[in-house]
N, C-alpha and C positions, 0 to 999 in steps of 0.2 A: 504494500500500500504506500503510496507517496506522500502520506499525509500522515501524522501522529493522534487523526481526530479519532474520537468513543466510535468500538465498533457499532453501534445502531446510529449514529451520525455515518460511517463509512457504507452500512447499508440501505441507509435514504439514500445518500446517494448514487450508488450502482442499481436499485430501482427508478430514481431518474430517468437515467441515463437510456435502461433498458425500453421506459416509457417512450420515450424519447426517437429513441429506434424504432419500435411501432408504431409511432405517429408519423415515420417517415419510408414506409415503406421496410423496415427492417435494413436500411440502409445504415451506414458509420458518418455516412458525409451526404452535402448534395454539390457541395461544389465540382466544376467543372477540373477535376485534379486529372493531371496527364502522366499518367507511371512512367514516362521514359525521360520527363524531364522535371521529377518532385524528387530529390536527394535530403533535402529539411523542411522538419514543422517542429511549430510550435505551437506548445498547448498551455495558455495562459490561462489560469483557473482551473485546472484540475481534476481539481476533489482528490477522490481514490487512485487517479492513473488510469481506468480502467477503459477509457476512450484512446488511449494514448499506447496503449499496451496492445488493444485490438489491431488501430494502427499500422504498429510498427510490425504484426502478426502478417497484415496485409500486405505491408511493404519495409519486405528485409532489408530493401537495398538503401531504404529512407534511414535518415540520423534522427530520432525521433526525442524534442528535450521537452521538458513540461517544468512549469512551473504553477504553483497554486498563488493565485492571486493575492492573497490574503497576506502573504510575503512581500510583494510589491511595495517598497515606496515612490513618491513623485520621484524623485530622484533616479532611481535607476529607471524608470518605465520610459524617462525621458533618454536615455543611452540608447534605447530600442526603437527611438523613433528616427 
């Protein structure tokens, strides 16, 4: 888990997440992502990883980094921009 949050906090939300997935067709993304020229994401906000894990399940060949939002200061988010 990428987070140190209470397991029934870590499994709201991997049910999200799942919710989520079925409201979209059991899809990970809908973005227009093109496998032969996506090498990094990132995944700002989180939670569990478990978006981020599928992912990288997806695509081996991806660098896949995650960060949970709640770590973010103004500060650094501004380095990202």
């Amino acid at each position: 888990m990428a987070t140190s949050c209470p397991q029934r906090e870590a499994d709201r939300l991997d049910m999200m997440n799942e919710i989520f997935r079925m409201t979209i067709g059991d899809k990970l993304f809908l973005a227009p992502i093109d496998p032969d020229r996506t090498d990094r994401v990132l995944d700002i906000g989180c939670g569990t990883g478990i978006w981020s894990a599928e992912f990288g399940e997806m695509f081996p060949h991806c660098q896949v980094k995650r960060q949970n939002a709640s770590l973010f200061t103004a500060s650094r988010l501004n380095l990202l921009l």
